[in-house]
N, CA, C and O of each residue as an XYZ file, in Angstrom:
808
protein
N      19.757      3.728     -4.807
C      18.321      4.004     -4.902
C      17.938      5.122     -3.938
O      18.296      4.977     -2.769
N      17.416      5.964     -4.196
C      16.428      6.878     -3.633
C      15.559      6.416     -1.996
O      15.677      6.899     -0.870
N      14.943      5.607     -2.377
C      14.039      4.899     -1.490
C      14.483      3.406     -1.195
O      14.464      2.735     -2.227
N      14.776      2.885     -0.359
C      14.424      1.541     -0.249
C      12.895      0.568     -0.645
O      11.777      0.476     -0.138
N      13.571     -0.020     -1.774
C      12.146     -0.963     -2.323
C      12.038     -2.078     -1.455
O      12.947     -2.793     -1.034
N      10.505     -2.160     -1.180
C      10.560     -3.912     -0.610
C       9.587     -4.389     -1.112
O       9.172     -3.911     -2.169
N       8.911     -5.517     -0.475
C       7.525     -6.115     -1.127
C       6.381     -6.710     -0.215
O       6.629     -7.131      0.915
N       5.458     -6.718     -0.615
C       4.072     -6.917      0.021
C       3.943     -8.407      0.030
O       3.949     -9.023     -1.035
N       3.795     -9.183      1.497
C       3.963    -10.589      0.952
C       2.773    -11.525      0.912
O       2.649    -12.689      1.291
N       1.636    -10.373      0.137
C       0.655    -11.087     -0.165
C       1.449    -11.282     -1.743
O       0.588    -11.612     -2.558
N       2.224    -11.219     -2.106
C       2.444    -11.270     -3.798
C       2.652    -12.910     -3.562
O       2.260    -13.660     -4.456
N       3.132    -13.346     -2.627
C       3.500    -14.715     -2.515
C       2.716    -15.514     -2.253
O       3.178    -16.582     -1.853
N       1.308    -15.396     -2.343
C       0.482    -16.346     -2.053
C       0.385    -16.710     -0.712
O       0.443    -15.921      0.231
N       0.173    -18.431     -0.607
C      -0.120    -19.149      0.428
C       1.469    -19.567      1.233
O       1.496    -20.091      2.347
N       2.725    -19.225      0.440
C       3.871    -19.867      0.470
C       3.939    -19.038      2.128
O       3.523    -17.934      2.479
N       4.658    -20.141      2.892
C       4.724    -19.440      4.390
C       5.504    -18.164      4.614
O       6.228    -17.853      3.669
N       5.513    -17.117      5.977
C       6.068    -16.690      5.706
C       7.724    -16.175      5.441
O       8.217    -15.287      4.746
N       8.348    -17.314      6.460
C       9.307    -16.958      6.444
C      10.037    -17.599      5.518
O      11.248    -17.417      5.641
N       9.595    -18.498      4.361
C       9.675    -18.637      3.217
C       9.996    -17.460      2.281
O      10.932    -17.372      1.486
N       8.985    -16.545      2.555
C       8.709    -15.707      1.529
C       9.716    -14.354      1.467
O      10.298    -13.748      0.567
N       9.598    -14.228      2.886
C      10.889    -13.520      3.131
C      12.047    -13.932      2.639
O      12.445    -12.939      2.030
N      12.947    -14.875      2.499
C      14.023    -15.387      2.284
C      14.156    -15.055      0.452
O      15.095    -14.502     -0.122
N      13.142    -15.493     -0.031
C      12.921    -15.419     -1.441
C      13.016    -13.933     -1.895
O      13.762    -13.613     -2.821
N      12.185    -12.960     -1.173
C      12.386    -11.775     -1.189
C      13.868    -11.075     -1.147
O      14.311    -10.262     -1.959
N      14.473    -11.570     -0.066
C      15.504    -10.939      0.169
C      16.570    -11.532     -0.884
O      17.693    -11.028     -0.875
N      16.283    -12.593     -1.808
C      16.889    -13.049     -2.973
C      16.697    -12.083     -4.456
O      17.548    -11.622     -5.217
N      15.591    -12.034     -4.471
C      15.193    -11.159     -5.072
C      15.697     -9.560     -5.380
O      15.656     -8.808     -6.354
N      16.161     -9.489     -4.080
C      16.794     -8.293     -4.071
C      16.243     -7.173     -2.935
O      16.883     -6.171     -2.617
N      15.080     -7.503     -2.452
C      14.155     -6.215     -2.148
C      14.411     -6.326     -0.793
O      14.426     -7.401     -0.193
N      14.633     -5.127     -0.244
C      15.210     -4.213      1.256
C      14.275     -4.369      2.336
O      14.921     -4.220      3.373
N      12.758     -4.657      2.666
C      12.057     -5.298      3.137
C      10.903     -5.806      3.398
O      10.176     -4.915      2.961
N      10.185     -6.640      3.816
C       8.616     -7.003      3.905
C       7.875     -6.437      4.597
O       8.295     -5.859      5.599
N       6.297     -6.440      4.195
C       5.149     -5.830      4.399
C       4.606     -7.155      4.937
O       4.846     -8.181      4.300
N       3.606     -7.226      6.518
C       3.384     -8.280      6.504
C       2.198     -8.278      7.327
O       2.227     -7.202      7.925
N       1.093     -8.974      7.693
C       0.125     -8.851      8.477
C       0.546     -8.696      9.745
O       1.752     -8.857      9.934
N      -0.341     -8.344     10.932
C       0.240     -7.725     12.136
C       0.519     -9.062     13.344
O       1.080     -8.903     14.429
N      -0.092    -10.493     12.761
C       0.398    -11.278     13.695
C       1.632    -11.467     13.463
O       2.157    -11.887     14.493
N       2.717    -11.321     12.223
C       3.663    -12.056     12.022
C       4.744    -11.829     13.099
O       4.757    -10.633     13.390
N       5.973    -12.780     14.039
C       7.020    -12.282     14.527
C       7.953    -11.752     13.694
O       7.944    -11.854     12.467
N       8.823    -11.142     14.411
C       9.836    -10.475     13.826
C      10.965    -11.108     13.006
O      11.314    -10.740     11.884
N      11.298    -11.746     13.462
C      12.348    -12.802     13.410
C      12.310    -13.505     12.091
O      12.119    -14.721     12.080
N      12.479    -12.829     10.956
C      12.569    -13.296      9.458
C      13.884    -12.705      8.376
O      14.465    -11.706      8.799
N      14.287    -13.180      7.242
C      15.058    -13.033      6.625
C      15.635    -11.430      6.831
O      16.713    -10.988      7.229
N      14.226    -10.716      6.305
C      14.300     -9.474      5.866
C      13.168     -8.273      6.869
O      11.965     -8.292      7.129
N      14.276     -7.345      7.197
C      13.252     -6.454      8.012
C      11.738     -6.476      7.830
O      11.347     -6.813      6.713
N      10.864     -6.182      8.712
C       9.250     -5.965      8.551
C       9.414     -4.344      8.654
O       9.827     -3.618      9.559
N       9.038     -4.149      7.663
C       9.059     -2.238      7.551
C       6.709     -1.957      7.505
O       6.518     -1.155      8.420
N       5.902     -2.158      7.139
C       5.058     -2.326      7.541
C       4.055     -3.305      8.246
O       4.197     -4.410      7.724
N       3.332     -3.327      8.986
C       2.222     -4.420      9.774
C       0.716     -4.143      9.145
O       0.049     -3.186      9.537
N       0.290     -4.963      8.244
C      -1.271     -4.568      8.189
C      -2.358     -5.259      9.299
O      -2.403     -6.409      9.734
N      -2.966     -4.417      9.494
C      -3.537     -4.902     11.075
C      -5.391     -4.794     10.797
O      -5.983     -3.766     10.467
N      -5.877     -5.843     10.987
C      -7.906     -5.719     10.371
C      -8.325     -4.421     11.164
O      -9.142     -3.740     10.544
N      -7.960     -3.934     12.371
C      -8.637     -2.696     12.706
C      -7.618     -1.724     12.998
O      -6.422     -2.010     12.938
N      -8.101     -0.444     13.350
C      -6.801      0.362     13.495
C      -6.052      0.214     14.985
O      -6.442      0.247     16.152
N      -4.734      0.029     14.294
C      -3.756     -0.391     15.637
C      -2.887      0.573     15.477
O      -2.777      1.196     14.421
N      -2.241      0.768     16.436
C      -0.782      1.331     17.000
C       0.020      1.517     16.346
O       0.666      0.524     16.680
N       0.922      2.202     15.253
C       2.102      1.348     14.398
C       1.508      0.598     13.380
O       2.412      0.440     12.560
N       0.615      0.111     13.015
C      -0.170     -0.635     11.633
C      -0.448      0.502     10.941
O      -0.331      1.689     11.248
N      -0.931     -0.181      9.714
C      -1.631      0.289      8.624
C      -3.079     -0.640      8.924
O      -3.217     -1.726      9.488
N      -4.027      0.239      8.320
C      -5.702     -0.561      8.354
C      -6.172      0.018      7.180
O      -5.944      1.138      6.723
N      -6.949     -1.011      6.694
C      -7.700     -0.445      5.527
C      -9.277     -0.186      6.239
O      -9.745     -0.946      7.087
N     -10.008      1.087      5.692
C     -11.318      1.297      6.155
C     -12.320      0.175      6.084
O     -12.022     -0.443      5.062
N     -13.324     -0.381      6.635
C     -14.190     -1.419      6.238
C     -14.951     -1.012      5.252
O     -15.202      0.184      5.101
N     -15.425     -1.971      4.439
C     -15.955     -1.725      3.037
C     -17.661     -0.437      3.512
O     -18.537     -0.369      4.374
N     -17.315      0.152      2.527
C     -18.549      1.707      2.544
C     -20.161      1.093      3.429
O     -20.624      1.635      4.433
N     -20.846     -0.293      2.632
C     -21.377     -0.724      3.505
C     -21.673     -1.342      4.553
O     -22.764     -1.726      4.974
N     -20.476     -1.436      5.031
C     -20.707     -1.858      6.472
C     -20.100     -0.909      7.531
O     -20.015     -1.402      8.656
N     -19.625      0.466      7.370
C     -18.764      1.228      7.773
C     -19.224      2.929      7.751
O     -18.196      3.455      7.325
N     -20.016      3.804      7.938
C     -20.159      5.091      7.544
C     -18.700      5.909      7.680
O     -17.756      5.875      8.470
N     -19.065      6.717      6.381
C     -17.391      7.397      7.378
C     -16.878      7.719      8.532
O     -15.840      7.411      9.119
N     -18.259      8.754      8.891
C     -18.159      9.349     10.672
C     -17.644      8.249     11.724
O     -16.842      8.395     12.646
N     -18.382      7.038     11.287
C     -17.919      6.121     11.951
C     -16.465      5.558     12.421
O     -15.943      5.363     13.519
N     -15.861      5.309     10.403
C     -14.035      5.258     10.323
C     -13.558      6.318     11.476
O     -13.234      5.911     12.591
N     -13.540      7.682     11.137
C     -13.082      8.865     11.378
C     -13.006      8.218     12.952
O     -11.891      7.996     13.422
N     -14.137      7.944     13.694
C     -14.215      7.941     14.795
C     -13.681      7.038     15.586
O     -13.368      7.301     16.748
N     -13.455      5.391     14.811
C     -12.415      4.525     14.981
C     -11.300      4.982     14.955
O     -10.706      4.701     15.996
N     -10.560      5.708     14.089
C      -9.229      6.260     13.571
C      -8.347      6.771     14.530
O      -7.194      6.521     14.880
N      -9.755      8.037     15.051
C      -9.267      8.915     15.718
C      -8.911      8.530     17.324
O      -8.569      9.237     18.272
N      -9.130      7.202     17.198
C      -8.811      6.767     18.766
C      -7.558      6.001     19.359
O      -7.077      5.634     20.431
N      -7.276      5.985     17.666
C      -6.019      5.088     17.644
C      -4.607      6.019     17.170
O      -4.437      6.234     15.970
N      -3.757      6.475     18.048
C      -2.507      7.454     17.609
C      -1.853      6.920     16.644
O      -2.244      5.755     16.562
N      -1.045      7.138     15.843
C       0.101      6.834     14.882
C      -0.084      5.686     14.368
O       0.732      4.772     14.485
N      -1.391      5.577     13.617
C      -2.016      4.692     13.076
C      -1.796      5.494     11.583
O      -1.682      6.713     11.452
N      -1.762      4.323     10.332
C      -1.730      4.728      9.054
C      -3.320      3.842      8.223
O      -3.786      2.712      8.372
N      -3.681      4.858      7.485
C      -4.928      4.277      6.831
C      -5.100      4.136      5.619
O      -5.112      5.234      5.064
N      -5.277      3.078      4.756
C      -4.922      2.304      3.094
C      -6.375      2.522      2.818
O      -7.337      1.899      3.267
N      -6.341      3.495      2.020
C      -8.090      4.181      1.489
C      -7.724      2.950      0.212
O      -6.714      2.456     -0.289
N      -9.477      2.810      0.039
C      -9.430      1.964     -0.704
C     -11.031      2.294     -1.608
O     -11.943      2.962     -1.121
N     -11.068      1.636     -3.017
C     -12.162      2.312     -3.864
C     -13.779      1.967     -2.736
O     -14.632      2.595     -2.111
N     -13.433      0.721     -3.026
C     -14.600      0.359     -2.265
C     -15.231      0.426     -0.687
O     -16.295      0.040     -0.202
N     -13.893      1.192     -0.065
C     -14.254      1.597      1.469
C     -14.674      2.750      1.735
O     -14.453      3.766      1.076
N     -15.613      2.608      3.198
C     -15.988      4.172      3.968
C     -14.947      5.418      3.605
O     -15.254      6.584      3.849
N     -13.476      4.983      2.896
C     -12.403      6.192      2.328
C     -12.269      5.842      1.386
O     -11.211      5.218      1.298
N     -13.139      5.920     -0.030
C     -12.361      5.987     -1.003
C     -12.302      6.272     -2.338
O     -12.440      5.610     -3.367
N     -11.961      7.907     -1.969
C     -11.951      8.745     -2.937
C     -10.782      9.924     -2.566
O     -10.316      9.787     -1.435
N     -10.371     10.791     -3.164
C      -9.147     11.759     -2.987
C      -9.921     12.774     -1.955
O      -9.427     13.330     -0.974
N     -11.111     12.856     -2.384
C     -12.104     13.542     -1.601
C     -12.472     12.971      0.446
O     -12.740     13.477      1.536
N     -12.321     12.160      0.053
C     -12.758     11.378      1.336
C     -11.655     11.162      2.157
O     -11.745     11.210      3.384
N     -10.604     10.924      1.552
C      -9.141     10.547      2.349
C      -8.235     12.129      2.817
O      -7.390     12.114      3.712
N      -8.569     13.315      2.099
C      -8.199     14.360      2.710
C      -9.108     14.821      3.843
O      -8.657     15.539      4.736
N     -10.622     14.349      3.822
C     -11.809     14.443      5.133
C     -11.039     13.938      6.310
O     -10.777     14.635      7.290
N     -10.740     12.864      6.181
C     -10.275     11.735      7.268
C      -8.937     12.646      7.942
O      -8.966     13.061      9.101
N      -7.720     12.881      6.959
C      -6.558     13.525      7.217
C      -6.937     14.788      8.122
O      -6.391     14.872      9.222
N      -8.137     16.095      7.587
C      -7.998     16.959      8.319
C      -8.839     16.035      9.383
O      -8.246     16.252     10.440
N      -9.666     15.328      9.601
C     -10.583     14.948     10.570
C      -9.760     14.091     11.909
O     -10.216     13.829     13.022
N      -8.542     13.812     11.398
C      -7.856     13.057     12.670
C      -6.332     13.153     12.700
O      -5.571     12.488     11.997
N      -5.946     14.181     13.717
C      -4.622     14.310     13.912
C      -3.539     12.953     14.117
O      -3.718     11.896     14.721
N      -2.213     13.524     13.259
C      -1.651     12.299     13.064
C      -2.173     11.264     12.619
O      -1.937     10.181     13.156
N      -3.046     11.380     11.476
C      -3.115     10.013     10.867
C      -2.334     10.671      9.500
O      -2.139     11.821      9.105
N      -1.918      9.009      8.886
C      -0.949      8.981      7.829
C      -1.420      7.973      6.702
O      -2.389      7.244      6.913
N      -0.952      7.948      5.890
C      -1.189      7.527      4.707
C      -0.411      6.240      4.219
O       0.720      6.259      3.734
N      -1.241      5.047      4.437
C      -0.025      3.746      3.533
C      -1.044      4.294      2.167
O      -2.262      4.437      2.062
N      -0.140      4.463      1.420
C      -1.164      5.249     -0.042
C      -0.524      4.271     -1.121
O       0.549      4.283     -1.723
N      -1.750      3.322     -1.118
C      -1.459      2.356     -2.573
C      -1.876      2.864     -3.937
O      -3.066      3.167     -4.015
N      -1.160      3.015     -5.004
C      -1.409      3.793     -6.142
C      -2.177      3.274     -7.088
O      -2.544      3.805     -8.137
N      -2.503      1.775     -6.506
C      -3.020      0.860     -7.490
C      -4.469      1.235     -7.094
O      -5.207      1.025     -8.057
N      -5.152      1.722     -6.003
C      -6.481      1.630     -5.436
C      -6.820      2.613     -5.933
O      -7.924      2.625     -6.476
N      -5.717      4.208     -5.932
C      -6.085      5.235     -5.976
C      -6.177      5.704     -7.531
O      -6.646      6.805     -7.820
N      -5.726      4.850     -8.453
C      -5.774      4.796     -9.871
C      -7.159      4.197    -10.300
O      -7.962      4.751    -11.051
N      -7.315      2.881     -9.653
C      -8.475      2.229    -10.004
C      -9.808      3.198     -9.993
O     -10.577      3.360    -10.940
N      -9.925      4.032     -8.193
C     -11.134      4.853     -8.541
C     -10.710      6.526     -9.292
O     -11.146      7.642     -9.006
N      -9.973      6.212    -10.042
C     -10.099      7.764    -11.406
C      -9.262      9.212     -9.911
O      -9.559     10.403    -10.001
N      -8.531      8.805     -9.034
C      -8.063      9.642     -8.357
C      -6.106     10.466     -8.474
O      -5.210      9.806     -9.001
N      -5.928     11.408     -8.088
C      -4.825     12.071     -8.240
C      -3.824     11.551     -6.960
O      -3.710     11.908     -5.787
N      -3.120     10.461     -7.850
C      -1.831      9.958     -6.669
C      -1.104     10.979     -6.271
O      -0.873     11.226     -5.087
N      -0.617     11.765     -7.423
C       0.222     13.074     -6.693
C      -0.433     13.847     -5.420
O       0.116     13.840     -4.318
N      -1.639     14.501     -5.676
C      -2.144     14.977     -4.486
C      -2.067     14.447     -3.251
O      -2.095     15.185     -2.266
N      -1.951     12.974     -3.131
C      -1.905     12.127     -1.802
C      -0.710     12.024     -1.287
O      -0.600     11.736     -0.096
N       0.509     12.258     -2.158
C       1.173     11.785     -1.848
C       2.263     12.611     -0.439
O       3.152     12.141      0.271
N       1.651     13.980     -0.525
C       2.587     14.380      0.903
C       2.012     13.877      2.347
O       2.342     14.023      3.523
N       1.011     13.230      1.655
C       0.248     12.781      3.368
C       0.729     11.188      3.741
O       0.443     10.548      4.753
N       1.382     10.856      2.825
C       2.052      9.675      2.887
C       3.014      9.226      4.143
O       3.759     10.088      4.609
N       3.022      8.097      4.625
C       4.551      7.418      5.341
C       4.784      6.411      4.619
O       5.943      6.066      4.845
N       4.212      5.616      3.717
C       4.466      4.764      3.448
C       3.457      4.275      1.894
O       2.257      4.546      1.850
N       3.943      3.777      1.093
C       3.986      3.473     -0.242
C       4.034      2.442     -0.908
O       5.054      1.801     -1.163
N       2.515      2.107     -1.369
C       2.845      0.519     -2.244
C       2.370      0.890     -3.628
O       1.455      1.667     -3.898
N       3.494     -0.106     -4.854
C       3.409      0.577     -6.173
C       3.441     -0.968     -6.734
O       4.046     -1.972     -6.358
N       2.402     -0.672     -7.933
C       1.904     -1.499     -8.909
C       0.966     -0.506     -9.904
O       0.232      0.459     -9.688
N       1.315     -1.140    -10.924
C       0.451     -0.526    -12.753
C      -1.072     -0.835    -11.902
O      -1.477     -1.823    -11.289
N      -1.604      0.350    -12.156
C      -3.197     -0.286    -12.012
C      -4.039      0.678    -13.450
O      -3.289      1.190    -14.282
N      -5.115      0.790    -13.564
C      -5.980      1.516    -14.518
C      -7.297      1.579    -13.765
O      -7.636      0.809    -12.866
N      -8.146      2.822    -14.358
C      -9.279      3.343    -13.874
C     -10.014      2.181    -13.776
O      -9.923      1.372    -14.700
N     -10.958      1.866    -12.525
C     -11.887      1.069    -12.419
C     -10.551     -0.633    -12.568
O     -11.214     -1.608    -12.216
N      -9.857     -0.845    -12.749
C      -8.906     -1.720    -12.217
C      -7.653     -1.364    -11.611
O      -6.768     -0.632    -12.052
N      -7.737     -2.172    -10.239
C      -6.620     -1.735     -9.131
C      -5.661     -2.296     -9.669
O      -4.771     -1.467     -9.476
N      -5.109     -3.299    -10.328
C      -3.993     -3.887    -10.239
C      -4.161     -4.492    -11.758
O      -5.104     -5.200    -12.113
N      -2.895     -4.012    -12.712
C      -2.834     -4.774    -14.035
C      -1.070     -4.732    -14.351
O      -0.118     -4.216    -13.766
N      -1.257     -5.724    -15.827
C       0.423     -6.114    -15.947
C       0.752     -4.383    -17.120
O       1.844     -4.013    -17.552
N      -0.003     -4.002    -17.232
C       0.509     -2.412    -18.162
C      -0.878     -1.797    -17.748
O      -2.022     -2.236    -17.856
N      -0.338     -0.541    -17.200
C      -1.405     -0.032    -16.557
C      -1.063      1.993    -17.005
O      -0.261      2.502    -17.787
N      -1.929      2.512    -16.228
C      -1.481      4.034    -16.052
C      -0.794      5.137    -15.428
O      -0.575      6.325    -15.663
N      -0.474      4.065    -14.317
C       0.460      4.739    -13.485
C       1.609      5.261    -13.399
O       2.436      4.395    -13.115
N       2.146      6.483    -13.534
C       3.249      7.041    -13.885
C       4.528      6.928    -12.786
O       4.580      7.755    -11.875
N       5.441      5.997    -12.890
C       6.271      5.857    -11.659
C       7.040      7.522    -11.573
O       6.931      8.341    -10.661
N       7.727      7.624    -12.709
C       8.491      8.462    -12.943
C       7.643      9.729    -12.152
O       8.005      9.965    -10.999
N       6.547     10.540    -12.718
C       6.260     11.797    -11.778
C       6.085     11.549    -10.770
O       6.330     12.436     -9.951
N       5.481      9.994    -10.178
C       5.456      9.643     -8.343
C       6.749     10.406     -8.238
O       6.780     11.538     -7.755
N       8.272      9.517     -8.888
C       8.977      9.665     -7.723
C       9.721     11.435     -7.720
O      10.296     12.064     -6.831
N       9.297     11.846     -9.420
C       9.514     13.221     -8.956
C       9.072     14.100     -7.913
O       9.714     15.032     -7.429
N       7.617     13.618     -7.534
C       7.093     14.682     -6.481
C       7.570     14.090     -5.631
O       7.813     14.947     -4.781
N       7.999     12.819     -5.135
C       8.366     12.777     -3.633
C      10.040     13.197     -3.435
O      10.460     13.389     -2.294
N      10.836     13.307     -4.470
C      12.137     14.346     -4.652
C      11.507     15.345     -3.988
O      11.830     15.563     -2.820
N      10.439     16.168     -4.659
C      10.483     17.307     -4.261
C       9.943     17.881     -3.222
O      10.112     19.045     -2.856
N       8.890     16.567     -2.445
C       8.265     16.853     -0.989
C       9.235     16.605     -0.053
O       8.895     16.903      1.092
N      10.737     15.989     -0.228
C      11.236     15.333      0.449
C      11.132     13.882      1.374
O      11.746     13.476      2.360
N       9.923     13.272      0.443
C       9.666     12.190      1.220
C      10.772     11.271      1.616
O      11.649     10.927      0.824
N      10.705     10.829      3.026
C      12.104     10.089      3.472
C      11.566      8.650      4.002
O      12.215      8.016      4.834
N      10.380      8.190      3.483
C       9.721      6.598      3.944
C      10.280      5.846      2.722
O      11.087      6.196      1.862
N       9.378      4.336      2.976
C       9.927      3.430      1.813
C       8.653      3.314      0.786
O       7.655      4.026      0.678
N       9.050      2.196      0.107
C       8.528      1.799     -1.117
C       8.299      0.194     -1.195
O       9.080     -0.723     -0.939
N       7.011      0.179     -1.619
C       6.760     -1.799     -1.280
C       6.328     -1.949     -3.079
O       5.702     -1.082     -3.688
N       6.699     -2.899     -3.525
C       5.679     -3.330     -4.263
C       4.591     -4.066     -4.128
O       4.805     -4.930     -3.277
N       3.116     -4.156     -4.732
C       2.413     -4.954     -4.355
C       1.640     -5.657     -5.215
O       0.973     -4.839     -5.848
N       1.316     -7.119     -5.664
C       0.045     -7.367     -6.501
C      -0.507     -8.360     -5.469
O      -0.105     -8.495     -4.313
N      -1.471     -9.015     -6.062
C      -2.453    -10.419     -4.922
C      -3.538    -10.759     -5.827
O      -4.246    -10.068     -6.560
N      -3.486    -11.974     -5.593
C      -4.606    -13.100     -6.100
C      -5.708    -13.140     -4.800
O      -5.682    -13.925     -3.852
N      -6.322    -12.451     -4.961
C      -7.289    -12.506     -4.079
C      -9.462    -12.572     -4.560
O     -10.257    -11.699     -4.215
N      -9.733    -13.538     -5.175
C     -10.667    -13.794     -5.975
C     -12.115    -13.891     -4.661
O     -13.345    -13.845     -4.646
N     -11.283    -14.004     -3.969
C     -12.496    -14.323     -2.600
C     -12.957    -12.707     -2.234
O     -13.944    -12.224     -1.679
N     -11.657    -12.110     -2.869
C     -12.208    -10.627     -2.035
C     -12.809     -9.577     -3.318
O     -12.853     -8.356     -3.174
N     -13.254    -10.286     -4.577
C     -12.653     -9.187     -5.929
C     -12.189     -9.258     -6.216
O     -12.629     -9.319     -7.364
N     -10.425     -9.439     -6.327
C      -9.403     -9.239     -6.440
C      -8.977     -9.958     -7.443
O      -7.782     -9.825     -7.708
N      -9.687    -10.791     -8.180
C      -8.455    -11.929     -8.651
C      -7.291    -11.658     -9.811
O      -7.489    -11.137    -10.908
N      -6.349    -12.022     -9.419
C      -4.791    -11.639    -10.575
C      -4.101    -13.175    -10.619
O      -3.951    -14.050     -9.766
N      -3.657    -13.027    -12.463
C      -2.898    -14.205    -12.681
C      -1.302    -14.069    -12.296
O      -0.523    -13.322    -12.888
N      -1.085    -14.613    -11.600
C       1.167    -14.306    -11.371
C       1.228    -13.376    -10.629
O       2.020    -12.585    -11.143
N       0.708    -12.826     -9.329
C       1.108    -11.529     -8.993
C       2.194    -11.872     -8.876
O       2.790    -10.846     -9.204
N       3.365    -13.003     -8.504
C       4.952    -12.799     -8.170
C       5.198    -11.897     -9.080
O       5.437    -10.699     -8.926
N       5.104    -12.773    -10.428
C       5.696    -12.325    -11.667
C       5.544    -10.607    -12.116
O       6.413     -9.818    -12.486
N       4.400    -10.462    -11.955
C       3.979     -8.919    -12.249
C       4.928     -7.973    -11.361
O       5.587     -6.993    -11.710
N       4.806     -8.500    -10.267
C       5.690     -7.766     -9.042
C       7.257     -7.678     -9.257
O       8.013     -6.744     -8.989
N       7.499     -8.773     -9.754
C       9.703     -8.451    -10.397
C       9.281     -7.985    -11.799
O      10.308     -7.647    -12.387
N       8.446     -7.860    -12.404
C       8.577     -6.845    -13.656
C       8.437     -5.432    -13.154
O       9.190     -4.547    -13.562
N       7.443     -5.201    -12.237
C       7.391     -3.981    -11.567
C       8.806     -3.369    -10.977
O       9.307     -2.282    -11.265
N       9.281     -4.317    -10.121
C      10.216     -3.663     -9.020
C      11.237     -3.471    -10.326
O      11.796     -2.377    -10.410
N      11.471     -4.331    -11.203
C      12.610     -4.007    -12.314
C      12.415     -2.525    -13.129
O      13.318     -1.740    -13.420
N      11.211     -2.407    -13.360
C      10.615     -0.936    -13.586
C      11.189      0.215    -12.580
O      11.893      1.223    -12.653
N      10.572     -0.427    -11.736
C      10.639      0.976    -10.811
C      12.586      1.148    -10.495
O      13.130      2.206    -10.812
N      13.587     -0.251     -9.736
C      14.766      0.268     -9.608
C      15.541      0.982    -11.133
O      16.672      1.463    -11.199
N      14.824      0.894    -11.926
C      15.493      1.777    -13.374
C      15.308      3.043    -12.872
O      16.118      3.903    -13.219
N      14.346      3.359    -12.072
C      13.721      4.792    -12.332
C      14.344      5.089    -10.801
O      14.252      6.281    -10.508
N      14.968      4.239     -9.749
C      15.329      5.013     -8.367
C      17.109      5.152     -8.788
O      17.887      5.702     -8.008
């Protein structure tokens, strides 16, 4: 493979985590994505930390548009070094427009660039993708982040990152998350049809 695939272990629900890990690493996939309290000490490497504000080494997603101005993000962001930021439709970042603001607006920030968010609001994954370190992939469609056949083209993703030389990984991701918007039936399931998709294509 090209990239090392791993997985997001919200796909697993409530199942604990070092459960989920183990299952993962059955599965096949190279390593987990995991919130920023988790210890280290699990089946399968932790290759990202999602963290509620911007941390050190995490990924953060912006707080939702109304409760958050951009200037504001920008100004959180920018205080935090080698921090990565997961633009999202409904946050203070999220548009192709808004997430290149942020990029020139704060040195060294990077991109966990989910394709499912950036599909949902009608945006150009390719364009995002050299600002990238890191990568979560699932089918999504305009105005829906996450579906089981969607629009997302794996194949030209992974051509342009051939040709940017991207050298990070690859997560898959879905989530049942109904409390937040979110709700999906099987994300496991969607997620090993995905990753089976995508290792055809690495």
């Amino acid at each position: 493979m090209r990239w090392p695939l791993g997985i997001v272990s919200v796909v697993y629900g409530d199942l604990p985590i070092e459960e989920a890990a183990e299952l993962a690493k059955k599965q096949g996939f190279e390593h987990i994505d995991v919130s920023g309290d988790v210890a280290d000490e699990l089946a399968l490497p932790i290759h990202d930390r999602f963290a509620p504000r911007p941390t050190e080494g995490c990924s953060t997603g912006p707080l939702a548009a109304d409760r958050r101005s951009f200037e504001k993000t920008v100004a959180d962001f920018a205080q935090i070094p080698n921090c990565r930021i997961e633009p999202w439709g409904g946050g203070a970042v999220g548009s192709n427009d808004a997430t290149l603001a942020i990029l020139r607006e704060v040195p060294g920030l990077s991109l966990l660039l989910d394709v499912g968010h950036v599909t949902a609001w009608g945006g150009d994954v390719i364009e995002l993708l050299p600002h990238a370190s890191h990568i979560q992939l699932r089918q999504a469609k305009v105005g829906q982040s996450q579906a089981r056949e969607g629009d997302v083209d794996f194949a030209a993703i992974f051509d342009e990152l051939d040709r940017i030389g991207y050298c990070g990984r690859l997560s898959v991701e879905y989530f049942d998350l109904p409390e937040r918007g979110w709700p999906f039936d099987d994300p496991l399931a969607a997620a090993l049809e995905t990753a089976e998709t995508i290792r055809a294509l690495l």
